[in-house]
FITI-494692 format. One record per residue: residue number from 1; residue in three letters; x negated, y, z of N, C-alpha, C in turn. Coordinates in pm, whole numbers, plus 32768, in hexadecimal, padded with zeros to 4 digits. Layout:
N
NUM / ALA / X / Y / Z / X / Y / Z / X / Y / Z
...
This chain:
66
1 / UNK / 7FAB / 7F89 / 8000 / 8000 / 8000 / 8000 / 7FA7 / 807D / 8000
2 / UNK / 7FCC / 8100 / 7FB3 / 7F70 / 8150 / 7FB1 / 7FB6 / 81E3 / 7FF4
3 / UNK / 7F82 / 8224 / 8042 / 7FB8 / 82A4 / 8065 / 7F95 / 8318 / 8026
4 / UNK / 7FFE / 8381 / 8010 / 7FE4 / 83C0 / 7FB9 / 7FB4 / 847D / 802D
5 / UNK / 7F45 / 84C6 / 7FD8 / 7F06 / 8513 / 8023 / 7F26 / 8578 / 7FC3
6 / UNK / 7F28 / 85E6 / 7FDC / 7F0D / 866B / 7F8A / 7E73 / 86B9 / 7F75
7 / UNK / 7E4D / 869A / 7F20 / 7DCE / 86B7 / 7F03 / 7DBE / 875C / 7ECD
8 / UNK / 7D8B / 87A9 / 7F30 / 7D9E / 881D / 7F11 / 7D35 / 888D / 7EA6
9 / UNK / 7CA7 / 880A / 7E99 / 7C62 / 8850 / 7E09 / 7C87 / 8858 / 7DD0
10 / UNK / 7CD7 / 87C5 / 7D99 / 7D0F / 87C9 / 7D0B / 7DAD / 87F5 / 7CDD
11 / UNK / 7DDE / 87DF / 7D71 / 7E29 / 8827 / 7D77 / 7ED0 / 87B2 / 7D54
12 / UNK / 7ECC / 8763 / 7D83 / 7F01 / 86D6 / 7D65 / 7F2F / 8688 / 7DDD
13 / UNK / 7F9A / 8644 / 7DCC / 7F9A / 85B7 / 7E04 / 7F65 / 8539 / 7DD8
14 / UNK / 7F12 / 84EE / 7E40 / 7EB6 / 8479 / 7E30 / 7EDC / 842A / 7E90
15 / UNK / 7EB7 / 83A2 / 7E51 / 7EDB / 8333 / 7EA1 / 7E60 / 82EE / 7ED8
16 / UNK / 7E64 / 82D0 / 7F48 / 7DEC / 8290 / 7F91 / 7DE0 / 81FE / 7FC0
17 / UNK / 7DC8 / 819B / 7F96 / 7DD6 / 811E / 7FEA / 7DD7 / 810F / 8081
18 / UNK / 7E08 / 80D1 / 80B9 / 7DE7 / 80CD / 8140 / 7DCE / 80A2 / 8172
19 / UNK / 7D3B / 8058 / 8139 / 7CD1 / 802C / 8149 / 7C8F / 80B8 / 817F
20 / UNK / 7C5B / 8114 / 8113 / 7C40 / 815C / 815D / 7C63 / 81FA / 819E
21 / UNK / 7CBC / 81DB / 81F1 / 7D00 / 825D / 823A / 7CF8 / 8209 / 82D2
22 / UNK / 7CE1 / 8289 / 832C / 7D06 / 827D / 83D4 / 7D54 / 82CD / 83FC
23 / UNK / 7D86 / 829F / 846D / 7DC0 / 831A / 84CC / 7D94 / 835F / 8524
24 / UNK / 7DB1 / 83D4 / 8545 / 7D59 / 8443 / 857A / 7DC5 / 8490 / 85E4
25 / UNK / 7D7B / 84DF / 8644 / 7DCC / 852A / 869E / 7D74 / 857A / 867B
26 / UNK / 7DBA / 85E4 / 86AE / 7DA3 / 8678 / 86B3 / 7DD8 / 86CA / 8735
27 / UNK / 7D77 / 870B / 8749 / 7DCD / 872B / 87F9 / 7D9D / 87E0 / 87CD
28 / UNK / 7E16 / 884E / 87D6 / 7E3B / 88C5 / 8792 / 7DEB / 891C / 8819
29 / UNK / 7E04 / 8970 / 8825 / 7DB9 / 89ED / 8862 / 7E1E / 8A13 / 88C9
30 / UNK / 7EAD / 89E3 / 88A9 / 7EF7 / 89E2 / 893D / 7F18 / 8958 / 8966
31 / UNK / 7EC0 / 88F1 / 8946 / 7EB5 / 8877 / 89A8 / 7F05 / 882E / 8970
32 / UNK / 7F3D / 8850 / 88CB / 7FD0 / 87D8 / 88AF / 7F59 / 876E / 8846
33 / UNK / 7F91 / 86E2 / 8826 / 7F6B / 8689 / 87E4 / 7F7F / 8697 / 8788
34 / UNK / 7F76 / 86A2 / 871C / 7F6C / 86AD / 8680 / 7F43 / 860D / 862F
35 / UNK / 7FB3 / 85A8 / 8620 / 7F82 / 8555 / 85C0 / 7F98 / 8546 / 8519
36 / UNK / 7F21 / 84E6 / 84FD / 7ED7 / 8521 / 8465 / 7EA5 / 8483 / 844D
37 / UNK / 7E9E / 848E / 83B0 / 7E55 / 8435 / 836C / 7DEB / 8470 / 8317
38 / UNK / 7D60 / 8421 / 8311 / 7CE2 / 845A / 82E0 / 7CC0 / 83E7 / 8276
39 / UNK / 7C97 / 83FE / 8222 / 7C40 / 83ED / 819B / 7BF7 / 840B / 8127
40 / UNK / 7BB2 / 83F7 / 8111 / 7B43 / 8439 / 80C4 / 7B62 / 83FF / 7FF1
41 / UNK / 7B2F / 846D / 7FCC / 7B73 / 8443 / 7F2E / 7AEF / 840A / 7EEB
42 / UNK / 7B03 / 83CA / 7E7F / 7A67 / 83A5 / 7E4D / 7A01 / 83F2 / 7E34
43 / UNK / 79F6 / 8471 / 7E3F / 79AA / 84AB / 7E5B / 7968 / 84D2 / 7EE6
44 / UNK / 7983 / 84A8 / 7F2B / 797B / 84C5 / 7FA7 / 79BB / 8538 / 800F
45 / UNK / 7A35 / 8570 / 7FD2 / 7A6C / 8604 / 8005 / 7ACC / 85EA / 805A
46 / UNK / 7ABC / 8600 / 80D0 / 7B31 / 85DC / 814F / 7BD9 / 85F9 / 8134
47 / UNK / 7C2B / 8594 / 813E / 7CAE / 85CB / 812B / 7D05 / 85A6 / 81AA
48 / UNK / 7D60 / 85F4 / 81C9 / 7D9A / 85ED / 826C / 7E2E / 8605 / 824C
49 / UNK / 7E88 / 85AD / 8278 / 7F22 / 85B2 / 8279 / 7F45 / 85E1 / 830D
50 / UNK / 7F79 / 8624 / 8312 / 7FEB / 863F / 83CA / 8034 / 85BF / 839E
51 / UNK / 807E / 8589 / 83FE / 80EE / 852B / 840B / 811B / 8545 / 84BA
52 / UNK / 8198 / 84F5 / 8492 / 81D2 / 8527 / 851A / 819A / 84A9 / 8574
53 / UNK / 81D3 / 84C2 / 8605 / 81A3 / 841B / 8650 / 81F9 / 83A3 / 8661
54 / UNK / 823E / 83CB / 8625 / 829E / 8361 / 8607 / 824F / 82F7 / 858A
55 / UNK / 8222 / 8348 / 8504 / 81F2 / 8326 / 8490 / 815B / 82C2 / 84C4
56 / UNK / 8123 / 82FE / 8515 / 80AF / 82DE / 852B / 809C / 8291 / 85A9
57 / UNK / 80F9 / 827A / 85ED / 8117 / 81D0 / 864E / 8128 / 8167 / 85CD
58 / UNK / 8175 / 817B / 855D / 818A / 812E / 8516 / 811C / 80D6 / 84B3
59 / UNK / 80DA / 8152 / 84B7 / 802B / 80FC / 844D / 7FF0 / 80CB / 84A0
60 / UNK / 7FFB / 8080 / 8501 / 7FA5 / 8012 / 857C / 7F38 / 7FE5 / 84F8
61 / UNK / 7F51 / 7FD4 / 84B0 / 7EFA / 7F5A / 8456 / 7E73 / 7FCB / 841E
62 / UNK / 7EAD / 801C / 8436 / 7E21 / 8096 / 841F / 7DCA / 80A7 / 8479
63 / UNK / 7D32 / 80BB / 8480 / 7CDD / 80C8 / 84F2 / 7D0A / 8151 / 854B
64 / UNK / 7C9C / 817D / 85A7 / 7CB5 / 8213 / 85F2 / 7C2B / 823D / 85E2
65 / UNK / 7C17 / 82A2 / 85A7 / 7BC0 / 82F0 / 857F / 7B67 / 8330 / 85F0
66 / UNK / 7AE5 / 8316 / 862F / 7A9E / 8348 / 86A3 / 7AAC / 83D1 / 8689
């Protein structure tokens, strides 16, 4: 299954395997959690989704990003 990212060089939606994507927290500047999915495009250029936490209890099968 592949997730799809918004790639903002090119300016596009892209699809990512998820093989390789993780999940990520983010903790904001007034202390709230922010969850996200991270992956990198074949070039190597970081791409980052928000998702809610509902979305992201659900990808168990995805690693957690140190």
């Amino acid at each position: 299954m592949a997730i799809e990212f918004y790639d903002v060089k090119i300016r596009q939606k892209v699809k990512v395997d998820e093989k390789g994507v993780k999940r990520v927290t983010f903790k904001t500047k007034g202390g709230q959690i922010r969850y996200g999915l991270q992956a990198k495009t074949s070039d190597g250029r970081n791409l980052t989704k928000f998702v809610s936490k509902a979305d992201w209890d659900k990808l168990t099968n995805l690693p957690i990003a140190k």
